[in-house]
C-alpha positions as CSV (number, residue, x, y, z in Angstrom):
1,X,26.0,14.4,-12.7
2,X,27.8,11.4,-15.0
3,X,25.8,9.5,-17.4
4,X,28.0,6.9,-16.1
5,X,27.1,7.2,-11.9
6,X,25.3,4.6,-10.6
7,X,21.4,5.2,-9.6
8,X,21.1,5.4,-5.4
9,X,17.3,6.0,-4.2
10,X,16.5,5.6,-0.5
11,X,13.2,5.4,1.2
12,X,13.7,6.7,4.6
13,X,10.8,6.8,6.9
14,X,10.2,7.5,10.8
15,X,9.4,4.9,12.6
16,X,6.9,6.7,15.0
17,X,3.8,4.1,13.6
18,X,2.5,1.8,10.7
19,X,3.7,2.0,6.9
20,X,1.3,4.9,5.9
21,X,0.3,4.0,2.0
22,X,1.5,7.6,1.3
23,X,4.5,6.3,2.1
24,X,4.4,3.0,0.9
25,X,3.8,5.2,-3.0
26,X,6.9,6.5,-2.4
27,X,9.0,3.7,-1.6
28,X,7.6,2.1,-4.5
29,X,8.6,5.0,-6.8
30,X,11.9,5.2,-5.6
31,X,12.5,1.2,-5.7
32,X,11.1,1.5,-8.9
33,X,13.9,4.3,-10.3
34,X,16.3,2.2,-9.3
35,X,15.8,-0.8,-10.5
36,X,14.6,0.8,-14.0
37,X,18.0,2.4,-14.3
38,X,20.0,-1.0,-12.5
39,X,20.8,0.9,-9.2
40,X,19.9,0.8,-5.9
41,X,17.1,1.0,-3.7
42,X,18.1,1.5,0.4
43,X,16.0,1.9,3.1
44,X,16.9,4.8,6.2
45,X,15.3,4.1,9.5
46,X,15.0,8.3,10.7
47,X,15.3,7.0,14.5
48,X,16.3,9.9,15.9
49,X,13.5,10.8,18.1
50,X,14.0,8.2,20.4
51,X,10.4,8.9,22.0
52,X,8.6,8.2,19.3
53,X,11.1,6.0,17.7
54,X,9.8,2.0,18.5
55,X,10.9,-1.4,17.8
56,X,7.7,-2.1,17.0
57,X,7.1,0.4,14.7
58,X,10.3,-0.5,12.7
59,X,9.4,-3.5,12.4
60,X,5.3,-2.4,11.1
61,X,8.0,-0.3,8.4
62,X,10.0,-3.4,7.7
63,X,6.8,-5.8,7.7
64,X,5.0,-3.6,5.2
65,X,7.7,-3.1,2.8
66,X,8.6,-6.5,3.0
67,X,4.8,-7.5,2.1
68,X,4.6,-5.0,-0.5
69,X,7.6,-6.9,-2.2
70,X,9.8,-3.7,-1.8
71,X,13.2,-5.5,-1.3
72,X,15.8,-3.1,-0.5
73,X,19.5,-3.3,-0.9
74,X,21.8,-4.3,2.2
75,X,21.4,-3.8,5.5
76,X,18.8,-0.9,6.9
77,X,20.5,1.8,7.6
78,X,19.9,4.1,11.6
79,X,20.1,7.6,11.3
80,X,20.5,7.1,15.2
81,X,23.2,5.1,15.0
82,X,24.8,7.7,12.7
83,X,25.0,10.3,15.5
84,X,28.7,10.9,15.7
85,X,28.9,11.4,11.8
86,X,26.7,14.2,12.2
87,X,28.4,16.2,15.4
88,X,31.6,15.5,12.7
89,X,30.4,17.3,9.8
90,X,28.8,20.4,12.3
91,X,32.8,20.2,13.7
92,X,33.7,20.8,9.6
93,X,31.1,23.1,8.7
94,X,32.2,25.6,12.2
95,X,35.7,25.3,10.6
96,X,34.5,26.3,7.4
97,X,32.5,29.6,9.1
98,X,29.7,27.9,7.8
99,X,27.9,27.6,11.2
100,X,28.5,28.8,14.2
101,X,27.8,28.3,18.3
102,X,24.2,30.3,19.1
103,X,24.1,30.8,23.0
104,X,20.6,32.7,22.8
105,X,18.2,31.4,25.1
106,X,14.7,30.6,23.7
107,X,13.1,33.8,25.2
108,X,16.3,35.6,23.2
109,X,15.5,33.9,20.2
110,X,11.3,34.2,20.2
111,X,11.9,38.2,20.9
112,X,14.6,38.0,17.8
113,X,11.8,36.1,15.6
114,X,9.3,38.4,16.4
115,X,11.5,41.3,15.3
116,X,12.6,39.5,12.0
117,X,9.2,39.0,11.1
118,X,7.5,41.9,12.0
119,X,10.7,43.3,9.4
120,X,9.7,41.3,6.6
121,X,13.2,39.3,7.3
122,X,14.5,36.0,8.3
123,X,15.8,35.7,11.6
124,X,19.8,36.4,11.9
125,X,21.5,35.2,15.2
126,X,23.6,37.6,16.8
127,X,26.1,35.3,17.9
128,X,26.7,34.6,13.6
129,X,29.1,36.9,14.0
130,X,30.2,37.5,17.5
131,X,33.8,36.2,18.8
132,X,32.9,32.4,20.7
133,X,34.8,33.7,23.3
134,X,32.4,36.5,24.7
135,X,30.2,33.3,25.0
136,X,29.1,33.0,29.1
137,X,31.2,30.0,30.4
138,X,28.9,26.4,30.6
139,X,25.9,28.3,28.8
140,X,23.8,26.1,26.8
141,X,24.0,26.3,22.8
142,X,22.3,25.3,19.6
143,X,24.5,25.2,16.4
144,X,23.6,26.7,13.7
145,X,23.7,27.2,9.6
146,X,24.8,30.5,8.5
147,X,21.7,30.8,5.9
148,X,22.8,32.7,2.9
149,X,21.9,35.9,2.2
150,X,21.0,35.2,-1.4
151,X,17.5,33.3,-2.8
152,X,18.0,29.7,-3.3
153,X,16.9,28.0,-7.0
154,X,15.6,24.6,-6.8
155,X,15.6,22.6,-10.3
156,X,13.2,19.9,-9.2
157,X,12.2,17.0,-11.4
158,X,8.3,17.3,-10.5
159,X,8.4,20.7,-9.7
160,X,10.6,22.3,-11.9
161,X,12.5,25.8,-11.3
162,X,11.5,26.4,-7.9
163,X,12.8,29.5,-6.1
164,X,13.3,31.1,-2.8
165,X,14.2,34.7,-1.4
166,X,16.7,34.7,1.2
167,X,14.1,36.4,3.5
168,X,12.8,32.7,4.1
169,X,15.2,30.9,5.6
170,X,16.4,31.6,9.2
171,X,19.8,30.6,10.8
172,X,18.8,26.7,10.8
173,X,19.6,25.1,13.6
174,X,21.7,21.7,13.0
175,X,22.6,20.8,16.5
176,X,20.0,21.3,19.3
177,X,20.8,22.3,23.0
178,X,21.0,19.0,24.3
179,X,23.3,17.6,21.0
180,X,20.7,16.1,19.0
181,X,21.2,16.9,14.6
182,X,17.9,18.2,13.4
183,X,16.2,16.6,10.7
184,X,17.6,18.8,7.7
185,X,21.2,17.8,8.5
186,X,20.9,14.1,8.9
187,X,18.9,13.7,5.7
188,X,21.9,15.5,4.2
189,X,24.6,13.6,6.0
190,X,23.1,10.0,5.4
191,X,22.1,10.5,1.7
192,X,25.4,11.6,1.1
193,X,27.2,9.3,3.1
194,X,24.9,6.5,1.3
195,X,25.6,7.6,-1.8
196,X,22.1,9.0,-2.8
197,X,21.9,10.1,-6.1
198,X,17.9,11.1,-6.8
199,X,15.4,11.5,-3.7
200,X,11.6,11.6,-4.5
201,X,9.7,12.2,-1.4
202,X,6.6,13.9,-0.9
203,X,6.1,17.9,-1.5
204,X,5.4,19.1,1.5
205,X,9.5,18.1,1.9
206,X,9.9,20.7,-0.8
207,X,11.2,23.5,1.3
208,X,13.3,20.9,3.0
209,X,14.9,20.4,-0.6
210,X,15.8,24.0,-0.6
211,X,17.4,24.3,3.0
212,X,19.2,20.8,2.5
213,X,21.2,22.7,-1.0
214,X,22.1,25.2,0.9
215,X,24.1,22.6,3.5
216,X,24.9,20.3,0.3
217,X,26.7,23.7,-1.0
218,X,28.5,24.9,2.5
219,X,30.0,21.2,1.9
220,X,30.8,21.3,-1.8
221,X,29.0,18.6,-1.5
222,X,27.1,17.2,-5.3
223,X,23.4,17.8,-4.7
224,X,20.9,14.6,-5.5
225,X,18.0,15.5,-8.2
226,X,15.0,16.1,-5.8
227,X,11.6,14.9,-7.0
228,X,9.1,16.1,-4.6
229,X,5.8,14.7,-5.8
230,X,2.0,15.7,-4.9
231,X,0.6,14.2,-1.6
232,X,-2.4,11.7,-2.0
233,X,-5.5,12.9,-1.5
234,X,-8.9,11.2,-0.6
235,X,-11.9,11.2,-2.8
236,X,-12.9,14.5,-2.1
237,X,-10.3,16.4,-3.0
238,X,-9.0,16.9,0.6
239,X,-5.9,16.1,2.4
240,X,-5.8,12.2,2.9
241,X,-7.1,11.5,6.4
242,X,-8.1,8.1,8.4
243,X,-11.4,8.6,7.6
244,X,-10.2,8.2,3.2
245,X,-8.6,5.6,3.7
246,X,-4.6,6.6,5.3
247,X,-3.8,3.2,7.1
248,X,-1.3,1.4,6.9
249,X,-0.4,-1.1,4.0
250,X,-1.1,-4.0,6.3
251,X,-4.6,-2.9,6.7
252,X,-5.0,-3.2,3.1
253,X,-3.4,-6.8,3.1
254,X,-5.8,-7.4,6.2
255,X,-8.5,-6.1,3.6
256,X,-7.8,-8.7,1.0
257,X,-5.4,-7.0,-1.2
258,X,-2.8,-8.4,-3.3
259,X,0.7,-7.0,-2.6
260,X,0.8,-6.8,-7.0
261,X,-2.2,-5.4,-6.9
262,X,-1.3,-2.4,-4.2
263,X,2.1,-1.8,-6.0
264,X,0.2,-1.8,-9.5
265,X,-2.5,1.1,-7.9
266,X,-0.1,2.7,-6.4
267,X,1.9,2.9,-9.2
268,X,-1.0,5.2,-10.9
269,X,-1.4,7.6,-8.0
270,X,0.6,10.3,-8.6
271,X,2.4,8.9,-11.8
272,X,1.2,7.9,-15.4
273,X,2.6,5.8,-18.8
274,X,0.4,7.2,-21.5
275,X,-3.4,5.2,-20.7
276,X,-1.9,2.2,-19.4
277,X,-3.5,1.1,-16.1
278,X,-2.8,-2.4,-16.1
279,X,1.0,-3.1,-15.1
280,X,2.8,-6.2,-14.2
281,X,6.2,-5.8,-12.6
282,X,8.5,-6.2,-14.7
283,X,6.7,-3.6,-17.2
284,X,6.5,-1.3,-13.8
285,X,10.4,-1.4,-13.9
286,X,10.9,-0.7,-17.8
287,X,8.3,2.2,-17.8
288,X,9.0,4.2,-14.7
289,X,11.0,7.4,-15.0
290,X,10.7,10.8,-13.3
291,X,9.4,12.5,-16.6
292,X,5.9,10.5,-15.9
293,X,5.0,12.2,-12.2
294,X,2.2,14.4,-12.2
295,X,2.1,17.7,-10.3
296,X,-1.9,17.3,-9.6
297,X,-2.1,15.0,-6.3
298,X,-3.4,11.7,-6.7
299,X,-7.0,10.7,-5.3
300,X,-7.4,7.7,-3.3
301,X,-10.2,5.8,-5.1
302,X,-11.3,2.2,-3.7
303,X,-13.0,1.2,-6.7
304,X,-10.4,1.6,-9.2
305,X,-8.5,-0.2,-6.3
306,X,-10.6,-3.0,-6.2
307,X,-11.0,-3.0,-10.3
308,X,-7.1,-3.3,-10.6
309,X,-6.8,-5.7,-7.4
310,X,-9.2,-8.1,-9.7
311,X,-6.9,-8.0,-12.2
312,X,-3.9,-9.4,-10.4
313,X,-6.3,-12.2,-9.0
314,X,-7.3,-13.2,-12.3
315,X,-3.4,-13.6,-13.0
316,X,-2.8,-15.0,-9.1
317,X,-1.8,-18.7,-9.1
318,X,-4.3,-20.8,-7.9
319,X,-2.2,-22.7,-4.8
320,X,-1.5,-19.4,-3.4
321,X,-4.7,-17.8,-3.4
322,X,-6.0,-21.3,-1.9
323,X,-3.7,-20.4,0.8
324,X,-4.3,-17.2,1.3
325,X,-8.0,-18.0,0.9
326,X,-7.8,-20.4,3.7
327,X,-5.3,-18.4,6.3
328,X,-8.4,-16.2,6.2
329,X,-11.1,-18.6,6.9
330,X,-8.9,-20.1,9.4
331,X,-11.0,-19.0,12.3
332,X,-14.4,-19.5,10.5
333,X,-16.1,-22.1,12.6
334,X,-19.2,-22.3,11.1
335,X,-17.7,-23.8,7.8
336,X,-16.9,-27.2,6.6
337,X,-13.0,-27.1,6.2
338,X,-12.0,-30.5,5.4
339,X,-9.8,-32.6,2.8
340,X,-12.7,-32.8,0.8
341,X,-14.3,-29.6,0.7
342,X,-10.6,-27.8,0.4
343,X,-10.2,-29.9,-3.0
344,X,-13.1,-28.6,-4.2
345,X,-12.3,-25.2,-3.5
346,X,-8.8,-25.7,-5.2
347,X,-10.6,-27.2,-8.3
348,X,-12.7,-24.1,-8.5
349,X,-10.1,-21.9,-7.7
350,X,-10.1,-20.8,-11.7
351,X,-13.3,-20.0,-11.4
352,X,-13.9,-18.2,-8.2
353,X,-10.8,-16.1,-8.5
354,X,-12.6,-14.5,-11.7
355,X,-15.8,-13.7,-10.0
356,X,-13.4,-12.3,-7.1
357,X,-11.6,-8.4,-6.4
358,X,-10.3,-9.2,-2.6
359,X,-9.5,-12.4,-0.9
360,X,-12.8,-11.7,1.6
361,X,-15.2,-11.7,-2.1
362,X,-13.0,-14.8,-2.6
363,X,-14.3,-16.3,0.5
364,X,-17.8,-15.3,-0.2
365,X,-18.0,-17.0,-3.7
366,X,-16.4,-20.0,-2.0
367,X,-18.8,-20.6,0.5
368,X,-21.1,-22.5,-1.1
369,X,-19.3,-25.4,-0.9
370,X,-18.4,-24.9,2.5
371,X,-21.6,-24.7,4.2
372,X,-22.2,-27.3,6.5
373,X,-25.0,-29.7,6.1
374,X,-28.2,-29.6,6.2
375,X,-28.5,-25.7,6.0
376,X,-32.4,-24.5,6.6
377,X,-33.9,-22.8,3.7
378,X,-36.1,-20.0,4.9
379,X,-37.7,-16.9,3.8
380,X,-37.5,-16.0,-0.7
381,X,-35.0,-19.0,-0.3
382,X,-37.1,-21.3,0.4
383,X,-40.1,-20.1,-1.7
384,X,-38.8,-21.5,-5.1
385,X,-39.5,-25.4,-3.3
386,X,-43.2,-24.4,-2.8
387,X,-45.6,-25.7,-5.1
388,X,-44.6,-28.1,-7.6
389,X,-40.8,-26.7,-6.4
390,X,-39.8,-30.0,-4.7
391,X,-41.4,-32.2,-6.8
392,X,-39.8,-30.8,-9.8
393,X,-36.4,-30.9,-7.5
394,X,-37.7,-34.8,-6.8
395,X,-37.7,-35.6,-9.8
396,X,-34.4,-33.8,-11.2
397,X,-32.8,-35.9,-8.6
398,X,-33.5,-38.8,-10.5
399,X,-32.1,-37.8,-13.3
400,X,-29.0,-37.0,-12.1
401,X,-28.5,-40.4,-9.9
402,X,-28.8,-41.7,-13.5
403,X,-26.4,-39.4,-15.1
404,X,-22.7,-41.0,-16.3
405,X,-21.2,-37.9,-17.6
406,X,-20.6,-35.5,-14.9
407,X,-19.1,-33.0,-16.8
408,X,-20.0,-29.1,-16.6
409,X,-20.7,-29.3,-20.2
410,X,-22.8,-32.2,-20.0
411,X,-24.7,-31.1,-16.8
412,X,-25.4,-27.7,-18.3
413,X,-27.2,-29.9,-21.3
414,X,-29.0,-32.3,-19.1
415,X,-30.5,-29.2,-17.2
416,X,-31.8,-27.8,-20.5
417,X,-33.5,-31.1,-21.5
418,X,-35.2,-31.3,-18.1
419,X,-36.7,-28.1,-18.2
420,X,-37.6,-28.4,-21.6
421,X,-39.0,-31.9,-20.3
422,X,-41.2,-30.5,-18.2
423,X,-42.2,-27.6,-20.4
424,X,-41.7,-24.5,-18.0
425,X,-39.0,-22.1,-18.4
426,X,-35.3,-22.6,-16.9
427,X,-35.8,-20.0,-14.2
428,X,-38.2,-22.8,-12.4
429,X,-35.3,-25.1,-12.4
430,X,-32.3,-23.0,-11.8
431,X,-34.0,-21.2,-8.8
432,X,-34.8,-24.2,-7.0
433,X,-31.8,-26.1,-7.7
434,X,-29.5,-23.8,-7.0
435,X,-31.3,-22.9,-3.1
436,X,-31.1,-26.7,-2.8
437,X,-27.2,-26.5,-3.7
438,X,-25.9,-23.2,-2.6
439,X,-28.3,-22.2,0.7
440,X,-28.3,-18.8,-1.3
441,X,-24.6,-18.3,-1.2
442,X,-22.9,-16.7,-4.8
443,X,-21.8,-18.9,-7.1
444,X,-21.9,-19.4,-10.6
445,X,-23.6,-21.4,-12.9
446,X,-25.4,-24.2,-11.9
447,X,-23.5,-26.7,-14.4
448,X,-20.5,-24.9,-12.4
449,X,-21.8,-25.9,-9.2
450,X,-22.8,-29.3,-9.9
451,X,-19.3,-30.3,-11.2
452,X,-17.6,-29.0,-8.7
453,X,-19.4,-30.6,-6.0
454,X,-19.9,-33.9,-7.6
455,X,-22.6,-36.1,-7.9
456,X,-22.6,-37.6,-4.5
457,X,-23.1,-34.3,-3.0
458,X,-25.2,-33.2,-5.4
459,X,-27.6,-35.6,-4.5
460,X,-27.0,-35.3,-0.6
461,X,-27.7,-31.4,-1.0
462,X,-31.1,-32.6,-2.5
463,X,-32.1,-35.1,-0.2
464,X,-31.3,-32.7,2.8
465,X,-33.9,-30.4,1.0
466,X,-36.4,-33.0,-0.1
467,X,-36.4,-34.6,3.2
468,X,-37.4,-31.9,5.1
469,X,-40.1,-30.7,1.9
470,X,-43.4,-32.2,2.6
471,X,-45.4,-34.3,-0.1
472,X,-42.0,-35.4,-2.3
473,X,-42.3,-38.4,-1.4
474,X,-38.4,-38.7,0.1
């Protein structure tokens, strides 16, 4: 291959259900080749099981990738609609005595199996060799590859030398009975057709890799540099399952995941830049190359998720997470969602996205300030009023309807001179204050929360408390 050929990656799933994060990992490596090297990055809808094949699932592949930020290069391409292609290069590789007509029924070709095997041998055809015309007239045929009868070498990128005896590969079929191409000789007719120049895909595609050089060879075709990298596997060790965690990307957006964040985990799983964990995405694109996939599979591992997820919130702008924030609370009807609790939400937004790993946590540390009022104070929350609580909360009020500077700063000062005022500890303020102000909800600190709400609401949230407090004299 040319120093000088332009980079072509492809991600080319089947559109038989959602984006499957295994497969989101390796559209994200192979975007990520490209672009690192100035190429291209296409997408391959495998439609060719028409069955299974749905317009709603390809648009679930489309929707994901598209959330994901995977922008591919022109127009999607059918491996359906690239039917006649196929039956053309079969016609080429029957003229080159490549393949061949096989007019074995399947009985014929289960007893011929069982005989190769039980031989220690691949299974042959008879008709590989047999004149077409002693074929029965109208019988019903397959075509297939006449498999070499030497081992196949596989110089993979992940991998490395991989080989093959001949024993292990039968007469593959290409064209079934009823004129459908088989898997292994689309792949090979679209990625050449498209121009493909390195394919990384999963290692359980590995044998694929070594069937497909065989048709790439029959064609004189240039083979692609295969990088067939280790599945994903859940925390235990075992082969990623529904019950790990194998959904589909939008489940993770549904979850309140960051598209940055997935692509920066996913990024890890399977692939590594010396210790770095942290990656934005244009430092994605100038580290990624083939020499940094691991053999060992990756684990799936929601905490280290979440940790990196956290990270891209930190860095999220604040408008956008406001919006995502509030597409998610958009059928919450037992919050206040108006002009003026949705500014102080955006006003906090710097502070709330720090406390924050998922849009849902995001939600929680907001809902302080969304609580409609008067909330009830019950149980250990309302313990901290008992006593002297309300009176001390009494007469804190006072002191803040008097207060000018309503900064967190200043708050956080005037709280310390109170307490110290009335000579108990800061514990018998906070506690109180912030049941009165936050109905229990998360948030941060009380010189936080009162400058965010402001000092009309501050003292509304009080007086709802006080009111309903007996002996404070409200």
């Amino acid at each position: 291959m040319q120093n000088t050929q332009k980079i072509i990656t492809r991600f080319a799933p089947s559109p038989t259900g959602f984006l499957h994060i295994g497969g989101a990992r390796t559209a994200l490596f192979n975007y990520l080749f490209a672009k690192h090297h100035g190429g291209a990055f296409k997408l391959r809808i495998e439609d060719t099981d028409r069955e299974r094949s749905t317009p709603e699932a390809v648009a679930a592949i489309l929707e994901g990738l598209t959330w994901l930020g995977l922008e591919w290069d022109g127009e999607a391409v059918s491996q359906y609609d690239n039917a006649p292609r196929h039956h053309a290069v079969v016609d080429e590789l029957i003229a080159r005595g490549k393949a061949f007509k096989c007019y074995c029924s399947p009985d014929e070709v289960e007893a011929l199996r069982e005989t190769a095997f039980a031989e220690g041998r691949a299974l042959r055809s008879p008709w590989r060799d047999r004149d077409p015309s002693e074929a029965p007239a109208d019988a019903p045929y397959v075509v297939r590859f006449r498999a070499s009868d030497e081992g196949v070498t596989l110089h993979d990128a992940v991998q490395g030398e991989v080989k093959w005896a001949a024993k292990e590969f039968d007469d593959l079929v290409l064209l079934r009975a009823d004129g459908n191409p088989t898997y292994n000789l689309a792949v090979v007719v679209d990625d050449h057709d498209m121009g493909v120049t390195h394919i990384i895909r999963g290692d359980d595609h590995l044998v694929n890799g070594a069937r497909q050089a065989q048709i790439y060879a029959a064609l004189d075709w240039d083979l692609p540099q295969f990088a067939h990298i280790p599945l994903i596997h859940g925390p235990d060790g075992k082969k990623l399952s529904k019950r790990h965690g194998a959904l589909g990307v939008e489940a993770y957006r549904d979850m309140g995941y960051l598209p940055e964040g997935m692509r920066n985990y996913l990024l890890r799983l399977g692939w590594a830049h010396g210790d770095q964990e942290l990656f934005s995405d244009d430092e994605m694109v100038q580290a990624f190359s083939l020499s940094g996939l691991n053999k060992a599979p990756g684990r799936l591992d929601f905490d280290k998720m979440a940790h990196v997820n956290a990270h891209h919130m930190r860095l999220a702008d604040d408008q956008r997470l406001f919006d995502l924030l509030m597409a998610h609370l958009a059928d919450r009807d037992d919050l206040r969602l108006d002009e003026i609790t949705k500014a102080w939400v955006l006003r906090a937004m710097p502070i709330l996205k720090a406390r924050a790993k998922t849009i849902p946590e995001l939600a929680d540390q907001a809902e302080f300030m969304l609580k409609p009022r008067p909330f009830v104070l019950t149980g250990k929350l309302a313990k901290p009023l008992q006593d002297d609580g309300a009176q001390r909360m009494a007469r804190l009020r006072a002191v803040f309807a008097d207060h000018q500077d309503w900064s967190e700063d200043a708050l956080s000062e005037a709280l310390k001179t109170f307490a110290e005022a009335e000579e108990v500890g800061f514990g018998k303020i906070g506690q109180p204050l912030r049941a009165c102000l936050t109905g229990g909800s998360p948030a941060p600190d009380m010189g936080i929360v009162l400058a965010i709400l402001g000092q009309d609401e501050t003292l509304a949230r009080l007086d709802d408390q006080l009111n309903s407090s007996p002996g404070t004299g409200q």
